[in-house]
C-alpha positions in Angstrom: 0.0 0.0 0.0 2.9 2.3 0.7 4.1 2.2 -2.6 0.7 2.6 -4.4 0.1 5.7 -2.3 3.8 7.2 -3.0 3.4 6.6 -6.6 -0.4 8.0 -6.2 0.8 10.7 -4.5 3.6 11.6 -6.7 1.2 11.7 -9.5 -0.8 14.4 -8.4 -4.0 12.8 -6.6 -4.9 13.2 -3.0 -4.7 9.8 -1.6 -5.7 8.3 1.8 -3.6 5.7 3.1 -5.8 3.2 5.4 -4.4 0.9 7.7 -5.8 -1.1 10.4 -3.0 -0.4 12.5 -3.7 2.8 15.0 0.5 2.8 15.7 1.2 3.0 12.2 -1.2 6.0 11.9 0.4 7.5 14.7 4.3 6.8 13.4 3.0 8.2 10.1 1.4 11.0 11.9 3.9 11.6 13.7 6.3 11.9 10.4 4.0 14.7 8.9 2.3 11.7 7.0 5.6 11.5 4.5 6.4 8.5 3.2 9.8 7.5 2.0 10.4 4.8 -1.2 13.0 3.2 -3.4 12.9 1.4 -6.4 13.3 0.9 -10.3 12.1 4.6 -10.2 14.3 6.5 -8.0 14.7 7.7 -4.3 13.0 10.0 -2.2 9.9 10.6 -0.2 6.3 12.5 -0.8 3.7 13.7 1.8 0.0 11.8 1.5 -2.7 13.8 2.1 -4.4 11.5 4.6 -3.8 8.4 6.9 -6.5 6.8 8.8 -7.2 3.6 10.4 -11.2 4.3 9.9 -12.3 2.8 7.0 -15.3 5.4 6.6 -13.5 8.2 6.5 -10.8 6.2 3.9 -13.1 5.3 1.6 -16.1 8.1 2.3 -16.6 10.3 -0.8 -13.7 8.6 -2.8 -13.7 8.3 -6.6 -11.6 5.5 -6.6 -10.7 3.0 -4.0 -7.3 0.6 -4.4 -7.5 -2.5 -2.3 -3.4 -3.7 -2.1 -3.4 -6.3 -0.2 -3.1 -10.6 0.0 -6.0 -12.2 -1.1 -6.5 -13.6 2.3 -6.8 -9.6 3.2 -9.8 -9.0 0.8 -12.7 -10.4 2.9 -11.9 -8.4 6.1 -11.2 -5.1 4.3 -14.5 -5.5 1.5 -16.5 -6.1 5.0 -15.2 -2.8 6.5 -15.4 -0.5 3.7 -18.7 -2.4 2.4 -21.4 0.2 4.2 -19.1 3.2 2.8 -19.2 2.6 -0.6 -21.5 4.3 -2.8 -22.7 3.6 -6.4 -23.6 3.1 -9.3 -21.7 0.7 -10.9 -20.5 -3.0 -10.3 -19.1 -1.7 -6.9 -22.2 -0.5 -4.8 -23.4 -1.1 -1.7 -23.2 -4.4 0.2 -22.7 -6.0 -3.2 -18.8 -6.7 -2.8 -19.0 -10.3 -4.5 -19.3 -8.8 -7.9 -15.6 -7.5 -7.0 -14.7 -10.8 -8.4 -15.4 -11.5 -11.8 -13.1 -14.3 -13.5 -11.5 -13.4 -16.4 -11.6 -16.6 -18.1 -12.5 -20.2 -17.8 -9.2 -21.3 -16.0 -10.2 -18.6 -12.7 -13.5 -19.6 -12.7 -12.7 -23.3 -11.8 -10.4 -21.9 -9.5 -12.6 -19.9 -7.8 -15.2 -22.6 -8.0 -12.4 -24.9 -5.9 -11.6 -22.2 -3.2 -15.5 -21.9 -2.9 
């Protein structure tokens, strides 16, 4: 998530870093909310607009919501930020299964056998 909300960031749009964890609110906090990075791109570090560890005001009002995280993650964040979503489209309101669509025939037997 860090990196998604550096490169977010660093692109111009005002991003909201959610974490479950109230200590790493407060260490980000406590760093003026700046994030530092490295990679294939460079070095340095960029300032995000917001860091929370509610999920309503994370996700309240967004255009866009990016979920990085393990699959195993998915359930318990889609259950938070479920009653904070707002519609239209495929991603309204206490319908988070549609999340998953497969893509082919080969993820559809594989969700089928995680099921």
């Amino acid at each position: 998530g860090y990196a998604a909300a550096a490169d977010l960031t660093l692109r111009g749009y005002e991003v909201c870093l959610f974490t479950f964890s109230a200590a790493r609110v407060e260490t980000l906090h406590n760093n003026d909310n700046v994030i530092s990075y490295t990679g294939v791109w460079g070095e340095g570090s960029c300032r995000v607009a917001h860091v929370s560890n509610s999920m309503e005001e994370a996700v309240s009002g967004a255009d866009l919501v990016v979920m990085n995280v393990p699959g195993t993650g998915h359930e318990r964040y889609l259950n938070a930020m479920k009653p904070y979503l707002r519609g239209p489209g495929p991603h309204r309101r206490g319908e988070h299964a549609q999340l998953y669509r497969p893509q082919n025939e080969r993820n559809e037997r594989a969700c089928e056998q995680q099921r």
